[in-house]
C-alpha positions as CSV (number, residue, x, y, z in Angstrom):
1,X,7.1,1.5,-15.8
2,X,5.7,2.6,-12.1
3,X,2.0,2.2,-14.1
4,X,3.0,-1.6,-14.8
5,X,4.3,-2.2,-11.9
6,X,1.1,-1.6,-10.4
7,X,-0.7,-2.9,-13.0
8,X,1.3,-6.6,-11.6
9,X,0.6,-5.5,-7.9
10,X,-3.1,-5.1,-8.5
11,X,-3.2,-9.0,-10.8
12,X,-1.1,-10.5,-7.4
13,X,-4.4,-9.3,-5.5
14,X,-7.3,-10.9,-7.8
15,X,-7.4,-12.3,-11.1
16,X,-10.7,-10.6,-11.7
17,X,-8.7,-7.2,-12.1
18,X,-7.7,-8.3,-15.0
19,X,-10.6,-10.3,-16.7
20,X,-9.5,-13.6,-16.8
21,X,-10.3,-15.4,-13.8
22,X,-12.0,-14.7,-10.0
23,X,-9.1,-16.5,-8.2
24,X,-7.2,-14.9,-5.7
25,X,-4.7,-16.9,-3.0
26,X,-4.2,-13.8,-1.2
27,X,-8.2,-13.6,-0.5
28,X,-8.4,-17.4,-0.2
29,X,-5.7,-16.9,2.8
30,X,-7.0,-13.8,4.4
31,X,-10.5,-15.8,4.5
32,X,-8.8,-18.8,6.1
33,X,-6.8,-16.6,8.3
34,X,-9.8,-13.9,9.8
35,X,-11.7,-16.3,12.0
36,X,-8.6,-17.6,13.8
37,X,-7.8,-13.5,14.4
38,X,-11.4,-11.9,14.6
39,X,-12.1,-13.3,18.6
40,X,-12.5,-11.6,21.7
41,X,-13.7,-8.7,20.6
42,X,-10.8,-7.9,17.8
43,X,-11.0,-5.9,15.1
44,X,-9.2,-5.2,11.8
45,X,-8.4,-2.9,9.2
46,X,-7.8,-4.1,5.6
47,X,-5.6,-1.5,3.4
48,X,-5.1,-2.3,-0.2
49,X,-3.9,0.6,-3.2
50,X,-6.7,-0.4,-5.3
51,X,-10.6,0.8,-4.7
52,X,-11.5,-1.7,-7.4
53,X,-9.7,-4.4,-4.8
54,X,-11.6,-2.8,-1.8
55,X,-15.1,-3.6,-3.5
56,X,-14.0,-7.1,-4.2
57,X,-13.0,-8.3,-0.2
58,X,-16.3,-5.9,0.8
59,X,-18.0,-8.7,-1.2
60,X,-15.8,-11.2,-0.5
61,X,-16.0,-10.3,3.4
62,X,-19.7,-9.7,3.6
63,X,-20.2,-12.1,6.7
64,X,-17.9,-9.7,8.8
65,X,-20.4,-6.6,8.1
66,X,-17.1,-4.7,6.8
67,X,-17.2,-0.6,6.7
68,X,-15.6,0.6,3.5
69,X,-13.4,4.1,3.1
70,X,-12.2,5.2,-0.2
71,X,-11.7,8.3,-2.0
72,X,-15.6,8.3,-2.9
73,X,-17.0,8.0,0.6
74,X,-19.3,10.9,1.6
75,X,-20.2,9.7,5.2
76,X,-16.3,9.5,6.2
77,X,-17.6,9.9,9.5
78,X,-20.1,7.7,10.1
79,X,-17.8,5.3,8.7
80,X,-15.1,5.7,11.4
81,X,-17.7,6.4,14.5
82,X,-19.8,3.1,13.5
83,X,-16.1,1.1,13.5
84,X,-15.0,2.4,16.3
85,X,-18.7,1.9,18.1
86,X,-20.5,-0.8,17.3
87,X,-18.9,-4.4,17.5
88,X,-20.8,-5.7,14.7
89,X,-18.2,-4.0,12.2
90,X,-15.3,-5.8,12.8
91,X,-13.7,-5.4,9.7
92,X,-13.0,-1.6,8.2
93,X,-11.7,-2.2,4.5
94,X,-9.7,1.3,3.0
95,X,-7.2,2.6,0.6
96,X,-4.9,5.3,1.2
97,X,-8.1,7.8,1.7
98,X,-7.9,6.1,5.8
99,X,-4.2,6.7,5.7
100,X,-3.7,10.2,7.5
101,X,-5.4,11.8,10.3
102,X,-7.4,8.9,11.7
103,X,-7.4,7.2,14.5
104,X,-8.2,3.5,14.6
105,X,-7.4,2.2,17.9
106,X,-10.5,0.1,18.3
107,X,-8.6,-2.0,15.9
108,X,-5.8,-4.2,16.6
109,X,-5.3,-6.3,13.7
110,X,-3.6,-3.9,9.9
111,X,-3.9,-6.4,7.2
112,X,-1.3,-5.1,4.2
113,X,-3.9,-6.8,1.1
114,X,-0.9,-5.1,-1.1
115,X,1.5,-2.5,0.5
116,X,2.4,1.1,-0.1
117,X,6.1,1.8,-1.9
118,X,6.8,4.1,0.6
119,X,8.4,3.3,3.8
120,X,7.2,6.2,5.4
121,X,3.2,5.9,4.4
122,X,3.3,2.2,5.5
123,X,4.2,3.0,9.2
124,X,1.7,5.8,8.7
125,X,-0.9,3.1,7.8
126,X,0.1,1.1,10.8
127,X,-0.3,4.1,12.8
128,X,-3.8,4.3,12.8
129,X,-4.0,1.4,14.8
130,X,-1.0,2.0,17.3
131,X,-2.1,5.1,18.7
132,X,-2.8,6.0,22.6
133,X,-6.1,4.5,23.9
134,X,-5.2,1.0,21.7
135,X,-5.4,-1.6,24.9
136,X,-4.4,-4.7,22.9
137,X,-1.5,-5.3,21.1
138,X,-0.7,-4.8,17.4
139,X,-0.7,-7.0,14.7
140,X,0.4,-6.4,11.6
141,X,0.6,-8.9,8.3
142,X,1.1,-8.1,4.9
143,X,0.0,-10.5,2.3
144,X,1.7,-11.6,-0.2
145,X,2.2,-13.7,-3.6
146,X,5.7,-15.6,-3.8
147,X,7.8,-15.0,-6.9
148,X,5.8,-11.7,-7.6
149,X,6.0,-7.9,-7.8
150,X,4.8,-8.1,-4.0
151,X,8.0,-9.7,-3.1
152,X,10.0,-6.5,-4.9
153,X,7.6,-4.3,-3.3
154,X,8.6,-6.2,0.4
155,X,12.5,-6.0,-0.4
156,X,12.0,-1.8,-1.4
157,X,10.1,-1.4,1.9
158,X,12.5,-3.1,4.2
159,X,15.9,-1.3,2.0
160,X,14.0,2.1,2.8
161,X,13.3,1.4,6.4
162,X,17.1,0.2,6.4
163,X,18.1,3.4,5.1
164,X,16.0,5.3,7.4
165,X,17.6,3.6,10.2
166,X,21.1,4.1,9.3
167,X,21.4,7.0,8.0
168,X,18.9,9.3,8.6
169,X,19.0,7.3,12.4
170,X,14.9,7.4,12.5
171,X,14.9,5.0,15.9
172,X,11.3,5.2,16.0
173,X,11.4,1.1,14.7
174,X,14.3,-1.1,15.7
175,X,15.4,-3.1,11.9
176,X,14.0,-6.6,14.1
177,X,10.7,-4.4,14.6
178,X,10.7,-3.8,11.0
179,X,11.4,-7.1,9.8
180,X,8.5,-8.7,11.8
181,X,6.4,-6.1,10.2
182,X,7.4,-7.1,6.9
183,X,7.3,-10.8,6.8
């Protein structure tokens, strides 16, 4: 079942994962959406699951310069130094293999392309931008398909944060933090 769920999570990011078609709304909207965000010296990180997904918006994003880091990426460091040094990379495209032990401060902007199932490795995906030297504040959006597994995905995200607030009374995020995080 979890392999079909994500199976539906990966089709809500681009038709061409499964064959039939190179439409996507979610890349049609991020395109739309990066020129209003990428001024005055901005820059953003794009997280999806899926590396397959990665090397699609790399293409898809190629007037930005973006810097990719998966699981396959032998110059993990010269990824990271060039984002965080030279302006010309403005976007930095990763799955889960930027998730831990990072820091991304240079960035400002997290763009959810399809979000994690766990609460607590999506606020550690937002914390490689929200970290101490960041001088600008942080943006977060997650993108999503209406009427679609990425909907279900939102609703288990925001219950888990609920959860954590509440009970376990992690008041790291207030719930209206968390909500405007997840919208």
């Amino acid at each position: 079942t979890i392999v079909k769920i994500g199976k539906l999570q990966e089709i809500c990011d681009h038709l061409s994962l499964l064959g039939q078609s190179n439409e996507s709304s979610k890349l049609e909207a991020l395109k739309d959406h990066l020129p209003n965000t990428l001024v005055e010296g901005n820059k953003a990180v794009i997280f999806s699951r899926f590396s397959r997904m990665v090397k699609i918006l790399e293409k898809e994003l190629k007037e930005y310069d973006p810097l990719v880091l998966i699981g396959e990426t032998e110059n993990r460091e010269e990824v990271l130094k060039k984002f965080q040094e030279d302006d010309k990379h403005q976007i930095l495209i990763m799955t889960q293999a930027g998730g831990e032990g990072i820091n991304l401060f240079r960035a400002n902007l997290f763009y959810f392309f399809d979000s994690p199932w766990s609460y607590g490795r999506f606020l550690q995906l937002c914390g490689r931008i929200h970290r101490l030297g960041q001088t600008k504040p942080v943006v977060i959006y997650s993108l999503r398909v209406k009427g679609t597994v990425d909907v279900a995905v939102k609703k288990i995200l925001y219950d888990k944060a609920e959860l954590s607030v509440n009970v376990l009374g992690d008041r790291s995020l207030t719930m209206t933090d968390i909500r405007q995080m997840l919208l």
